[in-house]
C-alpha positions in Angstrom: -74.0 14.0 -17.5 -76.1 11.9 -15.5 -75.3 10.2 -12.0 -75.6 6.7 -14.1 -73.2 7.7 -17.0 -70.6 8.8 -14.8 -70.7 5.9 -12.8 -70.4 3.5 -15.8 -67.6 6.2 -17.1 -65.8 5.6 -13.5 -66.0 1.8 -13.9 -64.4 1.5 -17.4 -61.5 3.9 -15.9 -60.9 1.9 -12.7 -61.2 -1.0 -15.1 -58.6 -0.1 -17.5 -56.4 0.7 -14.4 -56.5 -2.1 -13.4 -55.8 -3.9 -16.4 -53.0 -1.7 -16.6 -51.7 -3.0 -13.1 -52.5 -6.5 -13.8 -49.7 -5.9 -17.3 -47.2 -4.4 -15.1 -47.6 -7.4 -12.7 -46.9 -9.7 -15.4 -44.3 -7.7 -16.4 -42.7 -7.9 -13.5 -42.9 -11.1 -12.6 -41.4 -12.4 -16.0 -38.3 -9.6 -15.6 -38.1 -11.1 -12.0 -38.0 -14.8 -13.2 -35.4 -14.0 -16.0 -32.9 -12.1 -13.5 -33.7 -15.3 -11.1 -32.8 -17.6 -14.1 -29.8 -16.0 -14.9 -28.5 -15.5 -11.0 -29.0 -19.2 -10.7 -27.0 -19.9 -13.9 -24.0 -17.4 -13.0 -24.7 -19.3 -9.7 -24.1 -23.1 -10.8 -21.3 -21.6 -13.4 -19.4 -20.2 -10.5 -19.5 -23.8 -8.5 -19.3 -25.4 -11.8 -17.5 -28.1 -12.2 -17.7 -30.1 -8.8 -17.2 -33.4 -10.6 -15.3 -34.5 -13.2 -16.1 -34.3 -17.0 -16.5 -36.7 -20.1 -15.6 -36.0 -22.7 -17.2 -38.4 -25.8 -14.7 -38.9 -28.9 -16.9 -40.3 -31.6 -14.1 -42.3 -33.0 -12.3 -45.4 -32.4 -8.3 -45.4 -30.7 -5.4 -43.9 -32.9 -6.8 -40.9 -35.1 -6.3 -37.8 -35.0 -9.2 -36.8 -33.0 -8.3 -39.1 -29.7 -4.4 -37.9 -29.7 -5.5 -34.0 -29.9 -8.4 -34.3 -27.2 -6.0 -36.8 -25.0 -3.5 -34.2 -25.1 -5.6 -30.9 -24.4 -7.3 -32.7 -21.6 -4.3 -34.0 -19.8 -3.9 -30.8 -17.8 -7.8 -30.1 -17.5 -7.5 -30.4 -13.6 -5.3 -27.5 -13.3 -7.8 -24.8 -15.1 -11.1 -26.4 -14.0 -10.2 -28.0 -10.5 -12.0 -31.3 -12.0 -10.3 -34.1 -14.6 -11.9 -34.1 -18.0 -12.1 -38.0 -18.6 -12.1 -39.3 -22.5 -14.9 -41.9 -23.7 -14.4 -43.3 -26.9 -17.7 -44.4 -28.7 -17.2 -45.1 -31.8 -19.8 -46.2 -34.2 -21.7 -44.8 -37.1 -19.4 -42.7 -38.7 -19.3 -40.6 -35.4 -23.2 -40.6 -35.2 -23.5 -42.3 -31.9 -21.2 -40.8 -30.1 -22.5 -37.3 -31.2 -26.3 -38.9 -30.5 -25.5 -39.6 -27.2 -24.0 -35.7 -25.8 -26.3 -34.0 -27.7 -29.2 -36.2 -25.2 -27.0 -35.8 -22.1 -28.2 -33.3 -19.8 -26.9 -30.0 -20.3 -24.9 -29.1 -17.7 -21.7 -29.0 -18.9 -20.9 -32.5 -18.0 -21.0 -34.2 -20.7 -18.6 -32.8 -23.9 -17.9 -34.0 -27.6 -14.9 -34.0 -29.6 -16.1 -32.3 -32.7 -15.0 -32.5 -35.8 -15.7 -31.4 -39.5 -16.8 -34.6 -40.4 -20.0 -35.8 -37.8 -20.5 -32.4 -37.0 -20.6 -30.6 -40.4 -20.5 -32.3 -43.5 -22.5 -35.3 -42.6 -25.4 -33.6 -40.6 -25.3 -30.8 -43.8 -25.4 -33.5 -46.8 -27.5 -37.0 -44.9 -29.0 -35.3 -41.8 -26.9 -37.2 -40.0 -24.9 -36.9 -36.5 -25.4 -33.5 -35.2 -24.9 -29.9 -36.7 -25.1 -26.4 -35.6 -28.8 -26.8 -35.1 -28.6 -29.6 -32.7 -25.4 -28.5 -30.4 -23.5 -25.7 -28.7 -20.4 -24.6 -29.7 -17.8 -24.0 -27.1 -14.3 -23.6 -28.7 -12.1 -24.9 -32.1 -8.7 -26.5 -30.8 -7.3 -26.7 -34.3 -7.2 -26.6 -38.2 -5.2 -28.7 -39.7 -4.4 -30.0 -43.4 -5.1 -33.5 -44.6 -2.1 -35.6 -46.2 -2.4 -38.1 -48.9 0.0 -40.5 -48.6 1.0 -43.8 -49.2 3.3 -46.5 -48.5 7.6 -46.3 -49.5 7.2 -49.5 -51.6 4.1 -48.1 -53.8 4.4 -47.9 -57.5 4.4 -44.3 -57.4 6.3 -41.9 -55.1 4.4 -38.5 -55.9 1.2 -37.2 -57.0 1.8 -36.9 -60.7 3.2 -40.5 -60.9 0.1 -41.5 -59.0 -2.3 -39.5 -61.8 -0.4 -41.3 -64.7 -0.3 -45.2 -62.3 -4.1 -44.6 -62.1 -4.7 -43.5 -65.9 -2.8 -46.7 -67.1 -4.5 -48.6 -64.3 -8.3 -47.7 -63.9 -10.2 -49.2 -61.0 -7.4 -51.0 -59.0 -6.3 -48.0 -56.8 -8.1 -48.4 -53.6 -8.1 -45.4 -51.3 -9.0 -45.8 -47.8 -10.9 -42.9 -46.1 -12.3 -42.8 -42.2 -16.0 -43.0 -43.4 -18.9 -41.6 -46.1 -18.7 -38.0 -46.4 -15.3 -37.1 -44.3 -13.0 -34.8 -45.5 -10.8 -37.4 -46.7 -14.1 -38.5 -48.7 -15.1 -35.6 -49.9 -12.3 -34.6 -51.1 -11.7 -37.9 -53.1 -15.0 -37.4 -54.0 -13.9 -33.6 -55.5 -11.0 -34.8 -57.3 -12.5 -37.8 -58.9 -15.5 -35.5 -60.1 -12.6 -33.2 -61.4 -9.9 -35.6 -63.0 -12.1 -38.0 -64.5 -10.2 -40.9 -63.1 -11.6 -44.4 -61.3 -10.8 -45.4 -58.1 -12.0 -48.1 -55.7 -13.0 -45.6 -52.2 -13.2 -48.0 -49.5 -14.3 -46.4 -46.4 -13.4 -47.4 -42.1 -15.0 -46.7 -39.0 -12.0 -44.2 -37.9 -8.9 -42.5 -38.9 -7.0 -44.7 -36.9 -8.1 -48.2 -38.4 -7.4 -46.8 -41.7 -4.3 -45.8 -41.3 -3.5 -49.3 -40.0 -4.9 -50.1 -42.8 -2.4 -48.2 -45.0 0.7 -49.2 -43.0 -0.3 -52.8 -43.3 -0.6 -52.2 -47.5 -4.6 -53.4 -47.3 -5.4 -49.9 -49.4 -3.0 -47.8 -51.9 -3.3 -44.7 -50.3 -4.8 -42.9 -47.4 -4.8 -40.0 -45.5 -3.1 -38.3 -42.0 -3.0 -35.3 -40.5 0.0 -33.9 -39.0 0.1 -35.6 -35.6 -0.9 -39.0 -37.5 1.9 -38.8 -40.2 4.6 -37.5 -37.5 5.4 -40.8 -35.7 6.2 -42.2 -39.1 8.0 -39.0 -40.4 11.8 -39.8 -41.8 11.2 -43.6 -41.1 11.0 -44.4 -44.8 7.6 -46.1 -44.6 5.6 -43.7 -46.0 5.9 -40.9 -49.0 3.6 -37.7 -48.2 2.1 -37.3 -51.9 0.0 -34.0 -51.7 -1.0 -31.7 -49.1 -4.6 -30.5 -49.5 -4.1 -27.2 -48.6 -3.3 -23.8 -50.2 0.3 -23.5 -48.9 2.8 -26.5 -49.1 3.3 -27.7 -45.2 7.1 -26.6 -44.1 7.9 -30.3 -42.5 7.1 -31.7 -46.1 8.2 -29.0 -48.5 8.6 -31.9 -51.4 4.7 -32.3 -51.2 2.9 -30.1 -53.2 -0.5 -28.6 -52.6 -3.8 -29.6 -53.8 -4.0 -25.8 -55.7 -0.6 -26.0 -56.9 -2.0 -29.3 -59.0 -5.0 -28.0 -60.2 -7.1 -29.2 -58.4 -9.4 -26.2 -58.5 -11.4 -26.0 -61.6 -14.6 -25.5 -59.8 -14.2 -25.8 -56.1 -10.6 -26.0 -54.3 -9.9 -29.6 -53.2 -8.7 -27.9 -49.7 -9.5 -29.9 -46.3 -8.6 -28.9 -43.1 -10.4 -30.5 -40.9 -10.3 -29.1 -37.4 -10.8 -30.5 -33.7 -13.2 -28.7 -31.0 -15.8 -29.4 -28.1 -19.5 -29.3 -28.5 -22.0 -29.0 -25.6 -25.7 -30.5 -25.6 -28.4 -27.8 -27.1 -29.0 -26.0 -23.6 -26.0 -26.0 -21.5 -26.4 -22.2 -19.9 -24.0 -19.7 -21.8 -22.0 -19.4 -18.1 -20.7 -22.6 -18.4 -19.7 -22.3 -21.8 -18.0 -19.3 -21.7 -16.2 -21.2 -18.4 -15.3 -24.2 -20.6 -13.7 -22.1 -23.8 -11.6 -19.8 -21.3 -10.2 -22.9 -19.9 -9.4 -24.6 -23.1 -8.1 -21.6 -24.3 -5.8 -21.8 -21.3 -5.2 -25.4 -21.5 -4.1 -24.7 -25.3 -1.5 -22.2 -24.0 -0.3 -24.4 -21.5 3.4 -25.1 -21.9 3.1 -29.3 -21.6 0.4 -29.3 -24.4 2.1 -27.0 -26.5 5.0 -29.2 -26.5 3.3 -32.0 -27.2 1.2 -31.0 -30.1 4.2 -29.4 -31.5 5.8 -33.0 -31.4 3.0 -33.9 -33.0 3.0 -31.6 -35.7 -0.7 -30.4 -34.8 -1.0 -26.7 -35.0 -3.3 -25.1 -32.3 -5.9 -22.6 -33.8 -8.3 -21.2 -31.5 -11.8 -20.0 -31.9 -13.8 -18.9 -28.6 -17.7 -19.4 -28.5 -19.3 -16.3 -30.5 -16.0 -17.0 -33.9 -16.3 -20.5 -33.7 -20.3 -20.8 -33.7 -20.2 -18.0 -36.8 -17.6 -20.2 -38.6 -19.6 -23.5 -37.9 -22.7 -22.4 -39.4 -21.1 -20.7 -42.8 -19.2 -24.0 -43.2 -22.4 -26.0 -42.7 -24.5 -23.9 -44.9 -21.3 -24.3 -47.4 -21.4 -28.3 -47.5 -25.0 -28.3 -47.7 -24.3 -26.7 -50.8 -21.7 -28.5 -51.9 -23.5 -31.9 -51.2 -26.0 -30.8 -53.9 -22.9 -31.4 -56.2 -22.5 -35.4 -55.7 -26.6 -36.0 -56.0 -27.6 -34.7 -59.3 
């Protein structure tokens, strides 16, 4: 071979060496700014919180959404060393509020009460609010069923008297619901695609204004959940008329269930809606998994247990990995089931 050859031969090899150094460099810088990424966020989870936390309920006063989060959070200080304070903004159908975490920074500062409502089926069916695309899941608090009830004095006193009231009677029975495409809403909207009957669906800003609503007789029927229905519970102003759940509830064993009345020929009129706490798209898995471990402990906390028991709310927890699988497979499910109410 001649001198020149293996001199070019000796410059491609050095070359490629080189190269080869210049790969591992990169390499190792990128594995050394990961592990410096992660340090720094098991760093700032371990300090984390050194203020105190708000916590945004999308809603206004007196649902079921403020009493849960209101009660979880009163002992917050004892599993985080920092208060979690409550913000109500309500507005939108729970849009704004979920509008406004999922901007916050995300640093674990700034929470949302979730629900099924602004976090699933609205996102899923309008785009609306904010789904499991847009935020973080950190825990469920609860699952609970929805009652239909109305006022003592109504024409009817259960669910089959109701069905005939409203067959003799189409179009006067107004319903109120806490806003487009709740699960109240969507399930009047399931069993007035199945039944065939009219009715007048007149829909609040909130749980808690339509339930005034009920008690002071400006719509037929409405809706609670346990810890909403409770308070009024053997006071003779309301009748519970149908559970919408698979399994009659044992405080109101003369309510039947949703199945148990056929309302199932295509999909089961079943809502549970549940409560939990959303994080902004971001927030560094160490402070999540530090946020669900304290609510989990906050949920077994002996105050809180007694008071959502008083309330009739039943705790059903989900940490970060269940509750962000059960999220997406109900999303993915109302998107579905959304199709059913636009053709």
């Amino acid at each position: 071979m001649k001198r020149v050859d293996r001199i070019e031969v000796g410059r491609r090899r050095e070359g490629k060496i080189m190269e080869m150094k210049s790969k591992r460099g990169k390499f190792l810088c990128v594995i050394v700014s990961m592990l410096s990424i992660l340090c720094c966020q098991v760093v700032v989870a371990q300090e984390y919180p050194t203020k105190p936390i708000i916590i945004v309920i999308p809603r206004p006063p007196g649902g079921a959404s403020e009493l849960t989060t209101r009660a979880v959070t009163s002992v917050a200080a004892d599993y985080l060393g920092q208060p979690i304070i409550n913000k109500l903004m309500p507005g939108g159908n729970g849009v704004i509020g979920c509008d406004f975490v999922a901007k916050a920074p995300p640093d674990g500062y700034t929470l949302l009460t979730g629900e099924l409502g602004w976090n699933t089926a609205l996102p899923a069916i309008e785009g609306r609010a904010k789904g499991p695309d847009d935020m973080v899941a950190v825990c469920r608090i609860n699952y609970n069923p929805t009652i239909i009830c109305a006022k003592a004095d109504a024409p009817f006193k259960t669910w089959k008297q109701l069905m005939a009231w409203v067959q003799e009677n189409p179009g006067k029975l107004t319903v109120g619901t806490p806003g487009p495409w709740s699960p109240p809403d969507m399930a009047w909207k399931l069993i007035v695609q199945q039944t065939g009957i009219k009715v007048r669906i007149v829909p609040f800003d909130g749980g808690g204004t339509m339930f005034v609503a009920l008690l002071g007789g400006h719509v037929d029927v409405g809706h609670a959940r346990p810890i909403m229905y409770y308070p009024y519970k053997g006071t003779g102003k309301l009748v519970p008329l149908l559970i919408l759940d698979e399994k009659r509830h044992p405080d109101m064993p003369e309510a039947p269930t949703s199945i148990e009345e056929g309302l199932g020929s295509k999909i089961n009129v079943v809502s549970r809606p549940w409560a939990g706490v959303m994080a902004p798209k971001g927030t560094p898995r160490p402070i999540i998994d530090k946020l669900a471990v304290a609510f989990k402990k906050m949920l077994e906390d002996k105050t809180v247990v007694t008071m959502l028991k008083q309330f009739g709310d039943e705790i059903n927890y989900l940490g970060h990995d269940e509750f962000t699988k059960y999220w997406r497979e109900e999303y993915e499910f109302y998107k579905e089931l959304g199709k059913t109410f636009k053709k």
